[in-house]
C-alpha positions as CSV (number, residue, x, y, z in Angstrom):
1,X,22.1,25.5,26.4
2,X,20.5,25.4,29.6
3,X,18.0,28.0,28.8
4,X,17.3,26.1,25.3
5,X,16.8,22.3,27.3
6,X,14.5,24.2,30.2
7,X,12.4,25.4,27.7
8,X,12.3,22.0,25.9
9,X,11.3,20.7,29.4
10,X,8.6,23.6,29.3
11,X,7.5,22.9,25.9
12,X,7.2,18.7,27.0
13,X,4.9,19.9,29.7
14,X,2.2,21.8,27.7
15,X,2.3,19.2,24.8
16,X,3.2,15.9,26.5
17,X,1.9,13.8,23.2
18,X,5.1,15.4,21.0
19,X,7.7,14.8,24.0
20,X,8.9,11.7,22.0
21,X,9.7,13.7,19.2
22,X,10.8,16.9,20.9
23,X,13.5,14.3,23.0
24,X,14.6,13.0,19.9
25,X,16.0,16.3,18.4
26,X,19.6,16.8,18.0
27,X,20.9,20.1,18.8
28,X,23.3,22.0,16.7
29,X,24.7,25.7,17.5
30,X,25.7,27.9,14.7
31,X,26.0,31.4,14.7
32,X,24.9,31.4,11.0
33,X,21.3,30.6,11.5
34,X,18.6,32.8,11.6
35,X,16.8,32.1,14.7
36,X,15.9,27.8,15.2
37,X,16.1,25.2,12.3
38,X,15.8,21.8,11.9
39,X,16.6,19.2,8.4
40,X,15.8,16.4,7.5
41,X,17.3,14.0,9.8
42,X,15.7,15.3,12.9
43,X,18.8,17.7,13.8
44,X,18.4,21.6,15.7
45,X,20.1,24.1,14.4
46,X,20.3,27.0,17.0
47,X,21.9,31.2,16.9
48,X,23.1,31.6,20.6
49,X,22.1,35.3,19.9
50,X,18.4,34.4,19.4
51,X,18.3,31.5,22.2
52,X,19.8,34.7,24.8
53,X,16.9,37.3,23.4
54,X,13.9,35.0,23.6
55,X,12.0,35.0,26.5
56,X,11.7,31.1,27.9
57,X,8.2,30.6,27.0
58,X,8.3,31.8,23.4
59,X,11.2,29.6,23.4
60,X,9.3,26.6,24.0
61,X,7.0,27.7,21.0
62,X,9.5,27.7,18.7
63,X,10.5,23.8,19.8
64,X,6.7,23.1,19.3
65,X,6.9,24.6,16.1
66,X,10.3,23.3,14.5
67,X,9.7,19.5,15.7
68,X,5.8,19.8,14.0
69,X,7.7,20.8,10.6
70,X,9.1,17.3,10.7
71,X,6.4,15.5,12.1
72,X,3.8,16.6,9.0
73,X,7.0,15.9,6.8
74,X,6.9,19.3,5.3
75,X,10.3,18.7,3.8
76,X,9.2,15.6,1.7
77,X,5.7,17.1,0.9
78,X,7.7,20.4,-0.5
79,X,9.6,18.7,-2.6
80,X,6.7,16.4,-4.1
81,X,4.9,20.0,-4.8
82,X,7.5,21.0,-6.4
83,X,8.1,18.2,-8.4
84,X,4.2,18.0,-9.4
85,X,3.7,21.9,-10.2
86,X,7.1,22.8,-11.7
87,X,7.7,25.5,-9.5
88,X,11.2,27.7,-9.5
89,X,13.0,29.6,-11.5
90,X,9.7,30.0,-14.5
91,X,7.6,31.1,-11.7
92,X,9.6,33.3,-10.4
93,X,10.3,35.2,-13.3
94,X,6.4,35.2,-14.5
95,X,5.7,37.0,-11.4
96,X,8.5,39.5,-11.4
97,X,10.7,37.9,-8.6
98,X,14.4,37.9,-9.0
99,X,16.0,34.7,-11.9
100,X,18.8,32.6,-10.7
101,X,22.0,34.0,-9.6
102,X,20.1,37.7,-9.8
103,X,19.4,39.2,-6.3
104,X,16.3,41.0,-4.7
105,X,16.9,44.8,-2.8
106,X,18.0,42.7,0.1
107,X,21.0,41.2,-1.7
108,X,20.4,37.2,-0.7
109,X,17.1,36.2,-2.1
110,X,17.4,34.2,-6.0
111,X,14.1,32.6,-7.6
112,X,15.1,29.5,-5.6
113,X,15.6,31.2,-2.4
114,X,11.9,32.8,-3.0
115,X,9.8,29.7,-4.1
116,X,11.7,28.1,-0.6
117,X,10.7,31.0,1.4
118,X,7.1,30.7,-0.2
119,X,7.2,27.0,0.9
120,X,8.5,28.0,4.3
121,X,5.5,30.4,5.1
122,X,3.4,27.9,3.9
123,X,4.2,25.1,6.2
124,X,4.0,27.8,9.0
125,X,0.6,28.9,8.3
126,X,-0.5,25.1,8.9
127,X,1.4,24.9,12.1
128,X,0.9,28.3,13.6
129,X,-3.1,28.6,13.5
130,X,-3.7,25.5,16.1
131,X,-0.3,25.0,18.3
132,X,-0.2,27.8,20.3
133,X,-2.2,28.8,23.1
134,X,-2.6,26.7,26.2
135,X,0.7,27.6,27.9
136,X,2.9,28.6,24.6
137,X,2.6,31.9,23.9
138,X,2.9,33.5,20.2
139,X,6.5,34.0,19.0
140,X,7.2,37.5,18.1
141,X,7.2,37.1,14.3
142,X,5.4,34.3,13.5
143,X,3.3,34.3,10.2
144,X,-0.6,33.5,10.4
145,X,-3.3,32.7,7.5
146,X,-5.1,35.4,8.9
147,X,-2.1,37.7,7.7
148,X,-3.4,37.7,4.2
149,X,-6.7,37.2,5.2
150,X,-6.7,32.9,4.4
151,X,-8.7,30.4,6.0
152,X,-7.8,28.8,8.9
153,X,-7.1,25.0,9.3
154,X,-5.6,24.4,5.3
155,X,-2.4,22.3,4.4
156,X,0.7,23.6,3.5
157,X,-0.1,22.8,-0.6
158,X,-3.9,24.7,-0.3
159,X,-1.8,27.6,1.1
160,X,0.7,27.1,-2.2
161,X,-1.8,27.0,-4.2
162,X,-3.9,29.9,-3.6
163,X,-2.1,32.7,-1.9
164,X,0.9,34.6,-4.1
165,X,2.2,35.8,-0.4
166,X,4.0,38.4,-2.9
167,X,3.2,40.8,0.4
168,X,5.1,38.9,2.9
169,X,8.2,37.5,1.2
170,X,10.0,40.8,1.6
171,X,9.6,41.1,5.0
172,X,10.0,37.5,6.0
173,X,13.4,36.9,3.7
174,X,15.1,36.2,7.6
175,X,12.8,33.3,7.9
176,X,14.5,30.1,7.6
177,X,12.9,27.0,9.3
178,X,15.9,24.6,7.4
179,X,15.2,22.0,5.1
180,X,12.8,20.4,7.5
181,X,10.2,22.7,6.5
182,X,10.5,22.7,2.5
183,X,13.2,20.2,1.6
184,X,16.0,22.5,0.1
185,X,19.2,21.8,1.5
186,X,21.0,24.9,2.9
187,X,25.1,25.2,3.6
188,X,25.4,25.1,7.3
189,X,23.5,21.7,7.7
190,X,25.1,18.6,8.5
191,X,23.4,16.4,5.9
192,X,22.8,12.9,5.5
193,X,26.1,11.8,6.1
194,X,26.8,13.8,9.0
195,X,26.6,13.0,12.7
196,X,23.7,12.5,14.9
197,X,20.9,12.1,11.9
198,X,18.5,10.0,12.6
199,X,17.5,7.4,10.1
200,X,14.3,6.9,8.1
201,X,13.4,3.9,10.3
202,X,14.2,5.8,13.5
203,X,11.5,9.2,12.3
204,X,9.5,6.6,11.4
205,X,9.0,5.0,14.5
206,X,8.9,8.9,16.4
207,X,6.1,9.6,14.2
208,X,4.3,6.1,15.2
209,X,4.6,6.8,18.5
210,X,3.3,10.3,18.2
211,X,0.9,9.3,16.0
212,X,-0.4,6.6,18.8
213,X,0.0,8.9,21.5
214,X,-2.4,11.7,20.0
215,X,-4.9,9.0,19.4
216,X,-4.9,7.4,22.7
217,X,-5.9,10.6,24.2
218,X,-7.4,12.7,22.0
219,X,-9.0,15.7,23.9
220,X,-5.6,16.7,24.8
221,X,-4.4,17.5,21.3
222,X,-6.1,20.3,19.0
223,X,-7.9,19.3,15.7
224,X,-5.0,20.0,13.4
225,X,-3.0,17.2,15.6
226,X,-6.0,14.9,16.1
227,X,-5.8,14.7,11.6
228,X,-2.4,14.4,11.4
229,X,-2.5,11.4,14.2
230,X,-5.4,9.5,11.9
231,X,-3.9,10.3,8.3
232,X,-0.1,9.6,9.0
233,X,0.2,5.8,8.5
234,X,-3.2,6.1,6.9
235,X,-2.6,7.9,3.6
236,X,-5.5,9.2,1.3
237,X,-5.5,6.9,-1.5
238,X,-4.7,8.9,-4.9
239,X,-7.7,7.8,-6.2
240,X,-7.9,9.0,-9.8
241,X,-4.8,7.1,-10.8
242,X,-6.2,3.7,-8.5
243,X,-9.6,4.3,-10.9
244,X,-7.3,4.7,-14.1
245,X,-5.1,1.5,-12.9
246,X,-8.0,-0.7,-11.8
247,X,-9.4,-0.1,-15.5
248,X,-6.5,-1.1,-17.3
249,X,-6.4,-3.8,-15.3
250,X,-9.8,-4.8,-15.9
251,X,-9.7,-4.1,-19.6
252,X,-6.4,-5.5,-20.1
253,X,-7.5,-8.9,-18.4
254,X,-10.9,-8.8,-20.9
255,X,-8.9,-8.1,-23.6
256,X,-6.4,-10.9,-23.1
257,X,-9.6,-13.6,-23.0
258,X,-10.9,-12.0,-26.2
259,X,-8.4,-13.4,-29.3
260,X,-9.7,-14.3,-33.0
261,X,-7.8,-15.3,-35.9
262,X,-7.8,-12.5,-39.0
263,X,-6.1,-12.8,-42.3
264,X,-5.3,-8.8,-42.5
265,X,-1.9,-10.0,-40.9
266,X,-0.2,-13.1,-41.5
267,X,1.0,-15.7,-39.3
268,X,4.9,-15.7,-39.1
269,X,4.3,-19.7,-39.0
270,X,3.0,-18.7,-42.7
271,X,7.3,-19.8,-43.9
272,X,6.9,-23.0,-42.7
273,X,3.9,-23.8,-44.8
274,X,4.6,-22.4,-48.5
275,X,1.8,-22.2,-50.4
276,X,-0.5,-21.7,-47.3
277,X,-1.7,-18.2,-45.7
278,X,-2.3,-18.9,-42.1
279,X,-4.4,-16.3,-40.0
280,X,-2.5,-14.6,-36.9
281,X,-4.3,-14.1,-33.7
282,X,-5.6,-10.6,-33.0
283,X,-6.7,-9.1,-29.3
284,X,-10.5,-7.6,-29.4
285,X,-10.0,-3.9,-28.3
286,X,-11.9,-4.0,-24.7
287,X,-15.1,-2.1,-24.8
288,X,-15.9,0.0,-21.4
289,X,-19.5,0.7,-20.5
290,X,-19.7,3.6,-18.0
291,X,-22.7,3.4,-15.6
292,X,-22.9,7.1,-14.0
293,X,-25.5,6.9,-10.7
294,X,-27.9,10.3,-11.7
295,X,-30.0,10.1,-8.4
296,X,-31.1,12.7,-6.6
297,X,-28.4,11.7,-3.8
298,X,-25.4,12.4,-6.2
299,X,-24.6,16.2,-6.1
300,X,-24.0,18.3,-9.1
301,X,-20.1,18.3,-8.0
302,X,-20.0,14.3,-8.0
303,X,-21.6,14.0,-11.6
304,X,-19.1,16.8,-12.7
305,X,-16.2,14.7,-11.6
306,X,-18.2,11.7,-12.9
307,X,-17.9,13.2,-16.3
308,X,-14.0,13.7,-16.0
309,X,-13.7,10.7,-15.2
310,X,-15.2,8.8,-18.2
311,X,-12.6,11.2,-20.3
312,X,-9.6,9.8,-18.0
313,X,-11.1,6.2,-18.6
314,X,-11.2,6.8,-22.7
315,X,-7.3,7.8,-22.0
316,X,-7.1,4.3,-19.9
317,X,-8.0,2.4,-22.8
318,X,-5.8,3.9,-25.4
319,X,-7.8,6.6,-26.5
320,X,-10.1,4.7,-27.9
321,X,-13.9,6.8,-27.8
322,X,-15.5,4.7,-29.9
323,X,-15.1,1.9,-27.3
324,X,-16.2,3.9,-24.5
325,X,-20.1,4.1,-23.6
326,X,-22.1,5.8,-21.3
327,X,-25.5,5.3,-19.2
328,X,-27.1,7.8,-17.1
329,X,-29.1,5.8,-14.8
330,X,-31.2,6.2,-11.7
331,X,-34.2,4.3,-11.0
332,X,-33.9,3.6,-15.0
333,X,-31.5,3.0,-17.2
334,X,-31.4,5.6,-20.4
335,X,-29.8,5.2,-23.7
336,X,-25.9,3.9,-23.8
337,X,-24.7,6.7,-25.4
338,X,-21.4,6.5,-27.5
339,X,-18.6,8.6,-26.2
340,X,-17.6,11.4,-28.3
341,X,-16.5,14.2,-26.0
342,X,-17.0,13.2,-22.3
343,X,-18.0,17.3,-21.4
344,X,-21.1,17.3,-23.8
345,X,-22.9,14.0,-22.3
346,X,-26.2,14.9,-21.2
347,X,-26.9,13.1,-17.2
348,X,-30.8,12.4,-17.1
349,X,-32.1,11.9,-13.6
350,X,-32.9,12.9,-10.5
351,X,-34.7,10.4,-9.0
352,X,-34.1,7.0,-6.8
353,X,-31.3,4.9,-6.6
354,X,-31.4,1.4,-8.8
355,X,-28.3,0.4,-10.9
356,X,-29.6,-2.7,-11.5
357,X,-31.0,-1.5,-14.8
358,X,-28.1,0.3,-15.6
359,X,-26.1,-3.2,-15.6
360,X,-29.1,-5.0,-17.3
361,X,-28.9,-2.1,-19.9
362,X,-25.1,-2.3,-20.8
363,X,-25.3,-5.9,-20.8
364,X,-28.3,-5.4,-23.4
365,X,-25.7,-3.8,-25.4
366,X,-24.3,-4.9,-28.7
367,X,-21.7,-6.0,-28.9
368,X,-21.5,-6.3,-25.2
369,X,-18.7,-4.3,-23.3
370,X,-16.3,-6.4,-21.9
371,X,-15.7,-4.1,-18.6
372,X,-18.5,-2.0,-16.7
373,X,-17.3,1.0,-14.7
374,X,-20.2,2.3,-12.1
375,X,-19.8,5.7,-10.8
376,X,-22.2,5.9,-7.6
377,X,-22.7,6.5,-4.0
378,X,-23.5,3.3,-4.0
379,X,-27.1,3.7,-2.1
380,X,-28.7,1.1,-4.6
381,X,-29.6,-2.4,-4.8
382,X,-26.6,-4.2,-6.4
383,X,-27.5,-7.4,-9.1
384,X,-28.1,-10.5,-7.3
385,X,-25.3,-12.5,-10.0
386,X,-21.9,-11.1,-10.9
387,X,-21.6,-10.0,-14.2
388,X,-20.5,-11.9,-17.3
389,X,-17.4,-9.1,-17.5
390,X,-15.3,-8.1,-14.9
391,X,-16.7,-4.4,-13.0
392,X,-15.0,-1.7,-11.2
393,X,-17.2,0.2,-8.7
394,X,-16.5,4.0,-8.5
395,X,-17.4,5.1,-5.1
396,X,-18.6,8.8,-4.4
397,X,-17.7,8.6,-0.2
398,X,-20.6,9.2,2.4
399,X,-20.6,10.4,5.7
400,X,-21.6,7.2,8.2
401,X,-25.4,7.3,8.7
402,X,-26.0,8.7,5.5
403,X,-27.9,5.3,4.8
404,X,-29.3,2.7,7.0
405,X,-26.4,0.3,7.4
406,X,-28.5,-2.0,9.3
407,X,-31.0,-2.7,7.1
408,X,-29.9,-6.5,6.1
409,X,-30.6,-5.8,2.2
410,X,-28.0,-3.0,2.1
411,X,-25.0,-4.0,0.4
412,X,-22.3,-1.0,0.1
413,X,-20.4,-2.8,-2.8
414,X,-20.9,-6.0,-3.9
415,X,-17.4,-8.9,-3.6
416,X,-17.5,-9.1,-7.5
417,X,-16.0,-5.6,-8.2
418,X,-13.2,-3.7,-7.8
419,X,-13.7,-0.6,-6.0
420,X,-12.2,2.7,-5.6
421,X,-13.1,5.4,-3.7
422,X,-13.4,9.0,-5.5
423,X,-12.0,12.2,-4.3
């Protein structure tokens, strides 16, 4: 224990912005773990055996790296993989690995036990390739991206999703960072009811401060740490589903303004009044005019993902393509063209930036769509009067100074529409 706390102490002086977090760890010794482990609830496990082989500063290392499995939640972001890409036991068996209950040459390792080891080495390629250095040596063993030849400086899910690490799981089958690193419970921890966890509050707060810390002093922390610090309260926004949400909304609210009596279905009032066929009142479906932004500043990527997006707005509004319109527009509006498959719209442009016409085009439209979805990088002049129909702006991001922000016409997105920014 003495060793283990001096090289905490060690591992507090090299990386002073994570000594809130490495203070806040529990520790546990068992003799069953591998080497150092930590679960959910902010709890050490440690093997006496691997504490008395380490040498001090490699010790240190290894605090580094267990505490940062918790602080980039690794656990909760292996189980939403895993959730969202149905890995386990069908994977496994697609790529030869061993079904449940059946065991590898090694006698321990199940298709669940794989996929959790996969997870494992994926979390510890995004810690390993920035935290050491600078006072904490390598730990004999520990994985790298450059291992299988990967990229430096990707998340644990880019890792997942396009490495098979087929070569290493044989080797690494000892490595076991503990729930805290992919979410999978494992028999010698503690759990949530057990003693010393830490509550979701309390990590919170741990992270916060971290989080603070790192950002109050940035040059001290590498550029892994610096991300982490800026995106941990600050969440990208999932922005396909915010687009798809914000056009319900939007034809949902147009469609509830938009009732007219018909005859092809009776009113139930019709009882009370024999002899009399009274009209019912029917919603207008919502028609959707997409405005795509075809300048020459919108990349062929951008107007790619333009295009999947006016299939996932057709989807938003039941399904409906005949309700769904397009205009390619960039300092003129074309032709709204009817939806029929979203893939085989032709974009026309290439030139400057004024979706002005685009609006005055789907307005021009008959009948006239009762929601206009813009896709742009919004470097245009917007229309001087909201239109008559509610408008959801999507927003291709820019770097700042891409445009002149202090030009006083410039206007990134007008108050009237909703907006959502894409990818």
């Amino acid at each position: 224990m003495d060793k283990l706390l001096a090289a905490r102490l060690h591992a507090v002086k090299v990386r002073p912005y994570l000594a809130d977090a490495l203070f806040a760890l529990h520790v546990v010794e068992d003799r069953s773990v591998p080497t150092m482990a930590v679960d959910a609830h902010w709890r050490c496990y440690v093997s006496p055996g691997f504490v008395a082989r380490t040498p001090l500063e490699e010790l240190a290392g290894v605090w580094v790296h267990e505490v940062s499995h918790l602080l980039r939640d690794h656990h909760g972001r292996g189980e939403r993989y895993a959730r969202e890409h149905g890995r386990g036991d069908r994977y496994a068996r697609e790529h030869g690995k061993p079904g449940p209950g059946e065991r590898n040459g090694t006698g321990a390792t199940s298709s669940e036990s794989w996929e959790r080891l996969r997870r494992n080495i994926a979390a510890d390629f995004e810690i390993n390739d920035d935290i050491y250095g600078d006072g904490l040596p390598l730990p004999t063993g520990a994985v790298l991206p450059s291992h299988l030849g990967l990229t430096d400086g990707l998340l644990m899910e880019e890792y997942l999703r396009t490495a098979s690490m087929s070569g290493l799981t044989a080797e690494l089958a000892w490595l076991d960072c503990g729930s805290g690193a992919d979410g999978q419970a494992r028999p010698w921890e503690l759990g949530p009811q057990g003693a010393h966890g830490l509550s979701r509050q309390q990590r919170d707060a741990i992270r916060f401060r971290v989080a603070e810390g790192i950002k109050g002093r940035p040059g001290n922390a590498p550029e892994g740490w610096r991300r982490w610090a800026e995106e941990a309260f600050h969440p990208p926004q999932p922005w396909r589903q915010l687009l798809s949400a914000a056009v319900r909304s939007a034809a949902g609210g147009a469609a509830g303004t938009a009732e007219n009596h018909s005859y092809r279905r009776p009113s139930r009032r019709s009882a009370g009044v024999p002899g009399v066929l009274l009209p019912s009142l029917r919603r207008t479906p919502p028609r959707v005019c997409v405005v795509i932004d075809t300048s020459g500043s919108v990349s062929d990527a951008e107007l790619g993902s333009a295009l999947l997006e006016v299939a996932a707005i057709s989807r938003a509004v039941g399904g409906r393509r005949d309700l769904v319109s397009v205009i390619s527009c960039d300092a003129a509006a074309g032709v709204a063209v009817p939806l029929c498959r979203a893939e085989s719209i032709e974009l026309i442009g290439g030139g400057g930036t004024d979706l002005r016409s685009g609006f005055a085009r789907a307005l021009r439209s008959q009948p006239r769509p009762d929601v206009i979805v813009a896709l742009t990088d919004a470097q245009t002049p917007w229309p001087s009067t909201p239109p008559p129909c509610r408008t959801v702006v999507g927003l291709f991001p820019r770097p700042a100074g891409a445009v002149d922000e202090d030009d006083p016409t410039y206007v990134r997105t007008p108050p009237w529409a909703r907006v959502v920014t894409i990818g």
